[in-house]
N, C-alpha and C positions, 0 to 999 in steps of 0.2 A: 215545403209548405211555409208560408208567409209567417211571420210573428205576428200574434192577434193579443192583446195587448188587454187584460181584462179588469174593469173597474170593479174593486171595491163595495158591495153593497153598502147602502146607507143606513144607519141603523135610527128609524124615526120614532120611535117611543119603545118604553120596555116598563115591565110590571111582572109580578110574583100572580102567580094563578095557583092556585089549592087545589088538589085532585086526589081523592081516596087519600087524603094521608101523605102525599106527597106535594113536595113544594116546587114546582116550575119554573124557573127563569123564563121569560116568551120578550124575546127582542124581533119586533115589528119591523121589516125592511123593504127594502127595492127588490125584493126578488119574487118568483112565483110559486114555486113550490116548499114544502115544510119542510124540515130538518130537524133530526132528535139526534142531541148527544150526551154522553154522560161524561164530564170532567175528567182526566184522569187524575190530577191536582187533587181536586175537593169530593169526587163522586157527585156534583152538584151537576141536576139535571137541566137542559137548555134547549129550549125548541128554538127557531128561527123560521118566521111563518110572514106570508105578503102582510102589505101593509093594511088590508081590508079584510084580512080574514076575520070570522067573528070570535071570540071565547069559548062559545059551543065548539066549535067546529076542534078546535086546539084541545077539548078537554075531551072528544073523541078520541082522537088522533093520539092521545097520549095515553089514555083508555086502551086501544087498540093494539097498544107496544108495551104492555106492562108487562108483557113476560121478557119480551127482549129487555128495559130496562133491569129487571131483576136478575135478569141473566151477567149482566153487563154489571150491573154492582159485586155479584159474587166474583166473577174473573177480576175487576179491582182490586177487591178486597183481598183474593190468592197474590195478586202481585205483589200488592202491599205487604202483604206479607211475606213471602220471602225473598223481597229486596231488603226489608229490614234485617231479616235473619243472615241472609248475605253479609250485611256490614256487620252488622254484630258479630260475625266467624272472622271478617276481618279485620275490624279493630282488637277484640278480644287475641286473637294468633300474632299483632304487632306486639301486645303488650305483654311488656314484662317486668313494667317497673315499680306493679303493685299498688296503679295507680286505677285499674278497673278497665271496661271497654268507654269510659265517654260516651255511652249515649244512652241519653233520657226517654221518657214515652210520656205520654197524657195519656191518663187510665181513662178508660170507654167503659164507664159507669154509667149509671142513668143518669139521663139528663145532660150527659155532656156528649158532646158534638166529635171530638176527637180530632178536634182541628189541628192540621201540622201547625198554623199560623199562631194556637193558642196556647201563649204561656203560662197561664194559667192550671194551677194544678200539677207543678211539673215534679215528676218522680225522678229524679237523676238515681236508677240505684245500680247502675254500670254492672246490669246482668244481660242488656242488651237483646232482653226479651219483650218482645211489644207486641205478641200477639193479638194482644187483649185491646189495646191504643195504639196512638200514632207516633212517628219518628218526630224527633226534636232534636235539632244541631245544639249541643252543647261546645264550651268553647275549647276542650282536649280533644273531641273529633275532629272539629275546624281544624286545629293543630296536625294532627296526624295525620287529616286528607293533605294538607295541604303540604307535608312535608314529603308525602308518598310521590304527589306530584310532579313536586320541585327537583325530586331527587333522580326522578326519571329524565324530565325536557329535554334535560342538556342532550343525552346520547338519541331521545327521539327529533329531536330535530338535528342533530348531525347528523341522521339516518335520512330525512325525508326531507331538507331543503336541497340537496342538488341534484334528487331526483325530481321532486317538486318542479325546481328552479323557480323557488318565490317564497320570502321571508316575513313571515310576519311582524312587523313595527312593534307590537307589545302584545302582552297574553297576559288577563289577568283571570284568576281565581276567584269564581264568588259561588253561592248560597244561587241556586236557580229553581224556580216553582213549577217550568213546567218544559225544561230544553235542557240538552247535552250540552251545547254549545252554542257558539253565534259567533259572528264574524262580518265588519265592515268596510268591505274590500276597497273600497276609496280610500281609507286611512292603515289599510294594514292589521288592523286592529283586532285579536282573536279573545273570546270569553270563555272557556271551560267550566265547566259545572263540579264545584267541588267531590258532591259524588262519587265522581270517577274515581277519585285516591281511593275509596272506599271496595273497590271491583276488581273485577277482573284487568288486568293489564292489555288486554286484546282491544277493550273497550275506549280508555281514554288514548290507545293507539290509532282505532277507526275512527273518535272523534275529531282528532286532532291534524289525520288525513286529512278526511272531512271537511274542516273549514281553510285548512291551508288551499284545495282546491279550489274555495269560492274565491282566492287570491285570483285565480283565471276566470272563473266562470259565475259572477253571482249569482243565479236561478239553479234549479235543479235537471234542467233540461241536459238534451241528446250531450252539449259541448260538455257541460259538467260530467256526466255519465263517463262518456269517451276518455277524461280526465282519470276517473276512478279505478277503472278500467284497468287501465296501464300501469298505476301505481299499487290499487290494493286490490287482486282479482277477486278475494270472495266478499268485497266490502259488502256486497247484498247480504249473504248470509252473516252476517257482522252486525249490519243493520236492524235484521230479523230477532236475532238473537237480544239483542239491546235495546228493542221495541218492546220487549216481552218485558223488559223490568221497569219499572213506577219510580218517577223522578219524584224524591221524599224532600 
């Protein structure tokens, strides 16, 4: 089958609509039919509707999905929570030098949002309990993902470049809002989601596959697939498994 090569919708006006209590992002584009997502990021809701549809029509439509959005915020908010609880068992189990778990929450009080983004309000009390609010990178978790990391690479890439056979030019470490990873296979170039230090081992193992592979194949397609294949057989179930946790 041919490669069919697909543009981009264009995104021609965008505005906030109010519906029962809830606030909608509606980005107006080139395409024909509606779209409803919930953020995993923010829990922030987002229609994507043609360019002439009307506001009624969109305050149906999202009217009509209120059980699925509510649905979709509770399995959020399960994630949310025990990806926190996760790192929290994993910072807490590195530490021992009576320095606490490193991670803060913003209390989910009234009136506050529980934005990861907002620092405002921030509780550092390194019990690494945040049921209640959102995960907040303090800078001894930075430290510790990032040393869980470092301390692995070395022997994960002696394992997987010469089966690979493709190295990547540099790998940096950062704070990511809504990806495991990324990778700019023109330049070599691989981005890890700090995160990971924070997880399971299996996980920034599949990530790290993962993008060395778009070293051959930048799309997700059959060639990348055949790639994965060969090198990590259950990466699907890998996949799956790592799909299930909420990038904090």
């Amino acid at each position: 089958m041919p490669y069919r090569h697909r543009t981009k919708p264009r995104v021609l006006s965008e505005k906030i609509l109010a519906v029962d209590g809830l606030s909608i992002h509606v980005a107006r584009k080139t395409i024909r039919n509606l779209y409803l997502r919930v953020r995993p990021s923010d829990e922030s809701i987002e229609v994507s509707a043609p360019a002439r549809m009307s506001d009624a029509r969109i305050v149906d439509f999202v009217r009509e999905r209120r059980e699925w959005i509510e649905h979709q915020e509770r399995r959020l908010a399960a994630a949310k929570r025990s990806s926190i609880a996760q790192i929290g068992m994993a910072v807490d189990g590195a530490s021992g030098d009576g320095l606490g778990s490193g991670i803060g929450t913003v209390p989910g009080g009234d009136g506050d949002s529980g934005d990861t983004n907002d620092g405002g309000g921030n509780n550092d009390n390194g019990s690494g309990n945040a049921d209640d609010g959102a995960f907040v990178w303090t800078d001894e978790c930075k430290r510790r993902a990032a040393h869980a990391i470092n301390s692995r690479m070395p022997g994960l890439l002696a394992q997987w470049e010469p089966v690979i056979g493709r190295s990547p030019s540099h790998i940096t470490l950062r704070v990511m809002s809504s990806r495991w990873g990324s990778c700019t296979p023109r330049t070599g170039r691989i981005r890890i989601n700090l995160q990971l230090g924070l997880m399971d081992e299996r996980f920034l193992n599949y990530v790290l596959v993962h993008e060395m592979t778009h070293l051959w194949a930048g799309g997700h397609g059959p060639e990348f697939q055949r790639h994965m294949d060969r090198y990590l057989p259950d990466w699907r179930q890998l996949r799956r498994e790592l799909n299930r946790q909420l990038v904090l």
